[in-house]
N, CA, C and O atoms as a GROMACS GRO file, in nm:
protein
  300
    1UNK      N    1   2.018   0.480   3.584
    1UNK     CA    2   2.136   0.550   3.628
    1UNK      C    3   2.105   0.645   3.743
    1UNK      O    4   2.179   0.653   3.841
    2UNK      N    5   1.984   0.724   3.727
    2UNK     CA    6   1.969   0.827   3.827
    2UNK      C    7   1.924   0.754   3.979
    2UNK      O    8   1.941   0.806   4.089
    3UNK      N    9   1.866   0.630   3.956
    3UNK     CA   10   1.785   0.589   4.114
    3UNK      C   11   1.911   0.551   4.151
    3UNK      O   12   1.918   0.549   4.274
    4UNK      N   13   2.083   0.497   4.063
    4UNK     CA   14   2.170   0.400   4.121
    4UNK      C   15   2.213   0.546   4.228
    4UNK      O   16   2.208   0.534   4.351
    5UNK      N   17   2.260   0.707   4.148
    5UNK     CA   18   2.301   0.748   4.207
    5UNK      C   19   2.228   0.835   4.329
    5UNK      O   20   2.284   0.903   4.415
    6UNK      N   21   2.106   0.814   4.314
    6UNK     CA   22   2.036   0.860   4.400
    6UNK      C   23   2.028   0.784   4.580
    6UNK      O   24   2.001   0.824   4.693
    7UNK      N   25   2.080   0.619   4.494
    7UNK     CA   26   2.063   0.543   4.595
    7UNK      C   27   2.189   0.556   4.682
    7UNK      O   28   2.178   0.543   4.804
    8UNK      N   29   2.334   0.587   4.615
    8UNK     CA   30   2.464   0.649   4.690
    8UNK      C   31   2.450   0.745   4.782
    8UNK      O   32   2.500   0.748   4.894
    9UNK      N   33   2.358   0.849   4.712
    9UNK     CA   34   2.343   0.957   4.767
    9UNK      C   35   2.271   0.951   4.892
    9UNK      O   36   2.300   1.042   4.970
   10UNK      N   37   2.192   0.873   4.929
   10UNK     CA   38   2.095   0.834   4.989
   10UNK      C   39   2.186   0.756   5.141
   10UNK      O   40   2.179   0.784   5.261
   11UNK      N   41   2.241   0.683   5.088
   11UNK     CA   42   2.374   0.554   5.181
   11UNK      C   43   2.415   0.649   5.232
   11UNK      O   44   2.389   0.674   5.349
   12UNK      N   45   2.508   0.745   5.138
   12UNK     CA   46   2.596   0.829   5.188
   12UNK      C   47   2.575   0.913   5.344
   12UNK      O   48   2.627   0.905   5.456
   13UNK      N   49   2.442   1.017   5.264
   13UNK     CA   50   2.337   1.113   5.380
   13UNK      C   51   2.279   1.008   5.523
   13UNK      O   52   2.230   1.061   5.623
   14UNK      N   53   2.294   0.879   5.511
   14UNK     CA   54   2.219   0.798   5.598
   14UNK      C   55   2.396   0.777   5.697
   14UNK      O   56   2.416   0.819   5.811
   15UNK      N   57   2.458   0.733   5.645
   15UNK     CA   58   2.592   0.719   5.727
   15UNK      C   59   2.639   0.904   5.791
   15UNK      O   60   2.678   0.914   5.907
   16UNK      N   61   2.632   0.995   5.731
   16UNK     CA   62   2.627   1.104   5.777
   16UNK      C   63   2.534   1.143   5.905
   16UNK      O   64   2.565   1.208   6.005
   17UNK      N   65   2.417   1.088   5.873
   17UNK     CA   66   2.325   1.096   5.982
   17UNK      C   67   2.359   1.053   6.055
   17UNK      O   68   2.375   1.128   6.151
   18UNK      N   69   2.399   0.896   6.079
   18UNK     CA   70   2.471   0.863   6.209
   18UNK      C   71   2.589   0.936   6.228
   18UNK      O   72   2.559   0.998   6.331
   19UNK      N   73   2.674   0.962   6.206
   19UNK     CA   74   2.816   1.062   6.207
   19UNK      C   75   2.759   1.127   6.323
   19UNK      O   76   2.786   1.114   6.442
   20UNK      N   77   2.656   1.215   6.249
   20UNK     CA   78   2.639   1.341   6.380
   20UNK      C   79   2.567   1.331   6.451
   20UNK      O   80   2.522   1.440   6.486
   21UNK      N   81   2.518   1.238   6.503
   21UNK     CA   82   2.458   1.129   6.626
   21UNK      C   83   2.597   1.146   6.729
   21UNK      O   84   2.600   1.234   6.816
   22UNK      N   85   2.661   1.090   6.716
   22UNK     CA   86   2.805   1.013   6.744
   22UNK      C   87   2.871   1.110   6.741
   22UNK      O   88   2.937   1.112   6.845
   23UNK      N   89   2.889   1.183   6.691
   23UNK     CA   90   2.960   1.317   6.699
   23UNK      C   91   2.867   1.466   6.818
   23UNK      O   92   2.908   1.572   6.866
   24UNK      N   93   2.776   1.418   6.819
   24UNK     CA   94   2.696   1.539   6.916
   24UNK      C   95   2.670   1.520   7.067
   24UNK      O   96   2.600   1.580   7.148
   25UNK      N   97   2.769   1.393   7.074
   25UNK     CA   98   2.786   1.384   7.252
   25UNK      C   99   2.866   1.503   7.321
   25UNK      O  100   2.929   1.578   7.246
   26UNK      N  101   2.868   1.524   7.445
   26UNK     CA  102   2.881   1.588   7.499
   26UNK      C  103   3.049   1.584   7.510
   26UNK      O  104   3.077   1.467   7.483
   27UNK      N  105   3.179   1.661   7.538
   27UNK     CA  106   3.285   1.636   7.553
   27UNK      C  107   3.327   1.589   7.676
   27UNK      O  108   3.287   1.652   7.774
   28UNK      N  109   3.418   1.464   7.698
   28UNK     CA  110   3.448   1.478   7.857
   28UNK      C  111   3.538   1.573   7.930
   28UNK      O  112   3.581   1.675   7.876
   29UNK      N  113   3.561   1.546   8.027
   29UNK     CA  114   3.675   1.641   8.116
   29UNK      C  115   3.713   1.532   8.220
   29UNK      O  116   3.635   1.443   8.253
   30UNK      N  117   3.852   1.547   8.274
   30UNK     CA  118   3.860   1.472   8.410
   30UNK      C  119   3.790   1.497   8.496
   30UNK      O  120   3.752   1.612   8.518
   31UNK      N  121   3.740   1.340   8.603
   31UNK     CA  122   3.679   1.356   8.662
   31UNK      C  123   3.703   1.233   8.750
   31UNK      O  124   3.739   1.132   8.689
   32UNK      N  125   3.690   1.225   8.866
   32UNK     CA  126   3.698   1.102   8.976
   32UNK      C  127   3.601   0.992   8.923
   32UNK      O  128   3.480   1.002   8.899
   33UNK      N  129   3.696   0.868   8.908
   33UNK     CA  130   3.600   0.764   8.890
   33UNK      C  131   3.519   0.686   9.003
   33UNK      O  132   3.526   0.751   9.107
   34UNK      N  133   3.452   0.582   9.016
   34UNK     CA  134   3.396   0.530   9.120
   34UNK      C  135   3.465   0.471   9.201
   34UNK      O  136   3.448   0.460   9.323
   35UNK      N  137   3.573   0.416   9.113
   35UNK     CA  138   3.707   0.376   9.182
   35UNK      C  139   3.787   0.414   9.239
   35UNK      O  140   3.862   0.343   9.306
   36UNK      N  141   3.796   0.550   9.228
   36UNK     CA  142   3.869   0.660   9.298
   36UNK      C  143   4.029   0.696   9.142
   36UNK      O  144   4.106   0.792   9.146
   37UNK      N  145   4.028   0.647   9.094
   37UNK     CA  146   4.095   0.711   8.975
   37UNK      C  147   4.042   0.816   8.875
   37UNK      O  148   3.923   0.832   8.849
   38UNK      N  149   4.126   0.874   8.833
   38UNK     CA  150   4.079   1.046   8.720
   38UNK      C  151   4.034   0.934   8.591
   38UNK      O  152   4.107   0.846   8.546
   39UNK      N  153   3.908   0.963   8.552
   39UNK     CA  154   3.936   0.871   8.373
   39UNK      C  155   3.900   1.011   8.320
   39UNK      O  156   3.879   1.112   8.387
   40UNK      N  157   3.898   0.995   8.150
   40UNK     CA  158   3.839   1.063   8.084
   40UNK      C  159   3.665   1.038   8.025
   40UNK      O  160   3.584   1.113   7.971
   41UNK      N  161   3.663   0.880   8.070
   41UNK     CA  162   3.556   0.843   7.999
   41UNK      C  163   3.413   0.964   8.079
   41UNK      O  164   3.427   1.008   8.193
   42UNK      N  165   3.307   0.991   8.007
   42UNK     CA  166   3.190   1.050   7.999
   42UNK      C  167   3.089   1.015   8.107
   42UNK      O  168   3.024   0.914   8.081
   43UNK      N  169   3.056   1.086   8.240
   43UNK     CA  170   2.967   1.019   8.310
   43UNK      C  171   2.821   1.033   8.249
   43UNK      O  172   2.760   1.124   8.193
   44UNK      N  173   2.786   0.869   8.295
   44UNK     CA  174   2.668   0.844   8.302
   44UNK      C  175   2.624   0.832   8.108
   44UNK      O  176   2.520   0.869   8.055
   45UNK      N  177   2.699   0.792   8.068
   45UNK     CA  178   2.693   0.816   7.931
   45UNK      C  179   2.733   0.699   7.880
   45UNK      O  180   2.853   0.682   7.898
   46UNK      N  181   2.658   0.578   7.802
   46UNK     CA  182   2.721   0.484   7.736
   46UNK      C  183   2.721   0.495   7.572
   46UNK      O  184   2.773   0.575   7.493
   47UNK      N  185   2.638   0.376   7.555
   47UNK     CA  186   2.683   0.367   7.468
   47UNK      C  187   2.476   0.365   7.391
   47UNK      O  188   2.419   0.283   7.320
   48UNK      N  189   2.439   0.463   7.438
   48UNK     CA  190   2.278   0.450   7.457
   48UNK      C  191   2.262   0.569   7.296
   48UNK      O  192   2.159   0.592   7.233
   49UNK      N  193   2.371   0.612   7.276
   49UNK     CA  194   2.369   0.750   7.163
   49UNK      C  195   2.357   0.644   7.030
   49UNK      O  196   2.298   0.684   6.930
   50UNK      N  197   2.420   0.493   7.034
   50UNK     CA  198   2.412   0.392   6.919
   50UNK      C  199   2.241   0.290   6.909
   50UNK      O  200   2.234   0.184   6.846
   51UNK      N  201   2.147   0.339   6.969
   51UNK     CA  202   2.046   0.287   6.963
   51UNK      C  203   1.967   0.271   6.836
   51UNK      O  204   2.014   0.314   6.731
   52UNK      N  205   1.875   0.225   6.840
   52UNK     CA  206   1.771   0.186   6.724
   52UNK      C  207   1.674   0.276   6.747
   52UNK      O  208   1.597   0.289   6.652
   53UNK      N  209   1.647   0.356   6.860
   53UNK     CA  210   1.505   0.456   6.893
   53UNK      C  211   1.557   0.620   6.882
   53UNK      O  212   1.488   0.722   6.875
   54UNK      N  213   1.706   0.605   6.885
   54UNK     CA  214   1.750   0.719   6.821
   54UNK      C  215   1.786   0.756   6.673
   54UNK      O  216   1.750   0.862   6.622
   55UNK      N  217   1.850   0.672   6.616
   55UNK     CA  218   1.864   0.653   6.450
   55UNK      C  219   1.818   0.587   6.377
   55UNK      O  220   1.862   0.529   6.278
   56UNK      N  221   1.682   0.594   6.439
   56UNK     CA  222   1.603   0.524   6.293
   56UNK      C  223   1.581   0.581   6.157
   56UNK      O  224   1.564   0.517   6.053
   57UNK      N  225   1.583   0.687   6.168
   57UNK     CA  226   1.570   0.780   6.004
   57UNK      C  227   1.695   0.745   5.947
   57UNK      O  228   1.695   0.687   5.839
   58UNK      N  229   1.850   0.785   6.028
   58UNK     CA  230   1.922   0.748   5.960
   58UNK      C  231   1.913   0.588   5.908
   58UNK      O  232   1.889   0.591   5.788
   59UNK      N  233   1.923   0.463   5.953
   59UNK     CA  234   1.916   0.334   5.914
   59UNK      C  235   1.812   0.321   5.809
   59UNK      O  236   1.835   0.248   5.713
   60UNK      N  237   1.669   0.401   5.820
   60UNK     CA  238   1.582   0.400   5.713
   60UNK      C  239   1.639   0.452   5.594
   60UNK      O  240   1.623   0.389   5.490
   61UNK      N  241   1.705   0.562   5.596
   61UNK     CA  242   1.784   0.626   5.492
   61UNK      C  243   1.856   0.548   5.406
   61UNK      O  244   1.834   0.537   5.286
   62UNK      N  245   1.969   0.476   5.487
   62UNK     CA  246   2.067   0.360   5.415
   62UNK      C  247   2.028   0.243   5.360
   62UNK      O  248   2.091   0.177   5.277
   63UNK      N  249   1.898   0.212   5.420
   63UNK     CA  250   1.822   0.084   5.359
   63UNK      C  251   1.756   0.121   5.237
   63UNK      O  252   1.753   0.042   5.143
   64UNK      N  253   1.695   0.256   5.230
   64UNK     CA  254   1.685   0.286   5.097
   64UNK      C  255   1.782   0.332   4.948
   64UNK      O  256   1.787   0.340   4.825
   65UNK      N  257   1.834   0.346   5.049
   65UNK     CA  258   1.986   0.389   4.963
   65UNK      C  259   2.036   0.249   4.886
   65UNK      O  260   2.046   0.232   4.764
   66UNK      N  261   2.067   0.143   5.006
   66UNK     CA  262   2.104   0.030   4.976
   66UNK      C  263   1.983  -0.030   4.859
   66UNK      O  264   2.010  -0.054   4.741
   67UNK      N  265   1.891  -0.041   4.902
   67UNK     CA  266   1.723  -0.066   4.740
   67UNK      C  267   1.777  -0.030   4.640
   67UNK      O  268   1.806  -0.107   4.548
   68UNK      N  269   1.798   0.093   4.642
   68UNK     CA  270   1.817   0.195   4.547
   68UNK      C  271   1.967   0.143   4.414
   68UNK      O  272   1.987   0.158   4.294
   69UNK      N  273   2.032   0.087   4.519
   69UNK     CA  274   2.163   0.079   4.515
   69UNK      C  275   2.163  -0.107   4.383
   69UNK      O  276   2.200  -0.144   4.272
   70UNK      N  277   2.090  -0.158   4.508
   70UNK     CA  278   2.095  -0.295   4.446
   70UNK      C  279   2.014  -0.320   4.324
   70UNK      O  280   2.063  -0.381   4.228
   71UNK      N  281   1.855  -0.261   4.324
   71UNK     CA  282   1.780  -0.297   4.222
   71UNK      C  283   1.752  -0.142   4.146
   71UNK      O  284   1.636  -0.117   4.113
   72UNK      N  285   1.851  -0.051   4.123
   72UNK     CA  286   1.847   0.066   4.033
   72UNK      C  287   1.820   0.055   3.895
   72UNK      O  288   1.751   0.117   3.816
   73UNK      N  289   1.902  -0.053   3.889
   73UNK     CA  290   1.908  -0.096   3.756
   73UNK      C  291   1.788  -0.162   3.695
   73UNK      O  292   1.775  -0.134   3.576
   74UNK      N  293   1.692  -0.246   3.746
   74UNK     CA  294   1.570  -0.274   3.690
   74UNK      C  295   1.546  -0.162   3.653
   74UNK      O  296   1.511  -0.164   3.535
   75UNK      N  297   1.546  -0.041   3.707
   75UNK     CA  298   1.422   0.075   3.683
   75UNK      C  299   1.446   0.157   3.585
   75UNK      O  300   1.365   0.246   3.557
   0.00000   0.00000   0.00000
């Protein structure tokens, strides 16, 4: 019972971790695009904050969580 909920707990804190990945970008403001239109989108900023060399603890987290989750019950 305790590793199943340990292993929730675990998923949970690992999806949180990414949260505030994703949440700790910078805000935009208007700004001239290359095109010459105002966007809101973020310069110079993609989509590089969803990487594998930045959230690896979190993904390690959820994979244990997920262990935890699936084979709790053997233990």
């Amino acid at each position: 019972m305790w590793s199943i909920l340990t292993g929730a707990i675990l998923a949970i804190a690992g999806l949180l971790y990414l949260l505030r990945e994703a949440l700790r970008r910078r805000l935009s403001h208007p700004h001239q695009s290359e095109q010459g239109g105002k966007t809101l989108e973020p310069e110079g900023q993609g989509l590089h904050f969803l990487g594998l060399s930045r959230n690896w603890p979190g993904f390690v987290i959820i994979a244990v969580g997920i262990l935890l989750l699936a084979f709790g019950g053997l233990f």
